[in-house]
Structures are given as structure tokens and as C-alpha cells.
N, C-alpha and C positions, 0 to 999 in steps of 0.2 A: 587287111581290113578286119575291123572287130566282128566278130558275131556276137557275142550275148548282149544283151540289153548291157548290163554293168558295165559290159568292156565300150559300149557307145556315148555313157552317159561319162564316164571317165574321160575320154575323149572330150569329151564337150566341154566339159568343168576342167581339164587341162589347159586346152583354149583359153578359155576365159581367164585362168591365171597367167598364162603365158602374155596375154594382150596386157594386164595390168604390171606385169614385170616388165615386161620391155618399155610402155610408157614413162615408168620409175627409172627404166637405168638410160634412158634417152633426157629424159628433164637433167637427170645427175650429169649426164657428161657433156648437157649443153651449159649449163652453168659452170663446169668445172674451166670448161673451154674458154668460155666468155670471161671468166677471172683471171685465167692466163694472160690473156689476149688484153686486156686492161692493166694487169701488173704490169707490163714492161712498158705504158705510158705511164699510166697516172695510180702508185700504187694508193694512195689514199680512197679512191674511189673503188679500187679492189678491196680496199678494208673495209668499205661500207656493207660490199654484197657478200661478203666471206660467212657472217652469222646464218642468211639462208640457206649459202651452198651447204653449211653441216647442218644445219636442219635436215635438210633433204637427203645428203649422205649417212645420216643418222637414221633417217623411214626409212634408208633402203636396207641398210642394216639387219634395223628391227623386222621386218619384213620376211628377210633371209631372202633377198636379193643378190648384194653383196653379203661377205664375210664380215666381222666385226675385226678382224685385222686388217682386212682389205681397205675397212670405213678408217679406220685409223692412221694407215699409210697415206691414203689421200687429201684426211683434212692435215695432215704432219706437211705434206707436200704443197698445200694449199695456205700454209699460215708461214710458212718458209719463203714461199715467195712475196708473200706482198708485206715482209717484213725488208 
């Protein structure tokens, strides 16, 4: 448990990032998912939502969510499939 003041208010503002990264990488791998799961019927309709999923794999990036290689590997992985 913290005692100082600093070591509480750290904790709080850790929080509060930790909620905002997990939000980012839960949207990222619902989308990533849902493009999978559409590739293998209708890849045309995977090529429509592919520009938001790298958006969003791009904020998570920028963010420092993910790594910028990690963001890399998965739109490579994601433009592989619904080609």
C-alpha cells in the first residue's frame, strides 16, 4: 500500500491510464477479429473496414500502447489476408 501522498496520487493517474489502454487495445483486437472473421467469407467487405482497423492500430501505436513494430506486423497481417 502507498503511503506518501505522491506514491497515492501515482496510483490514481496509473489507473486512469491503465483504463484508457485497455479500452484502445480491446477496440484494436475487436476490429482485428471482426476482419478476420469477414475475410474468410466476403473479402471485399474486409477491404472496406481494413482503413479503420489501421487507424486504430496506428492510435494505439502513437499512444505507446502497442510497439510501432508490433502495429506494423498486424496491419502486414491484416492486408495479407483480405488480399
Amino acid at each position: 500500500m502507498p503511503i506518501t501522498q505522491s506514491a497515492k496520487k501515482a496510483i490514481r493517474g496509473s489507473l486512469r491510464k491503465k483504463a484508457f489502454n485497455d479500452r484502445r487495445m480491446r477496440v484494436m483486437k475487436e476490429i482485428i477479429k471482426k476482419i478476420e472473421k469477414i475475410a474468410k467469407t466476403d473479402k471485399k467487405e474486409a477491404l472496406k473496414m481494413i482503413s479503420s482497423a489501421f487507424a486504430i492500430i496506428d492510435k494505439a501505436a502513437k499512444g505507446g500502447v502497442i510497439k510501432k513494430n508490433n502495429a506494423a506486423r498486424k496491419k502486414s497481417r491484416l492486408s495479407r489476408i483480405t488480399k
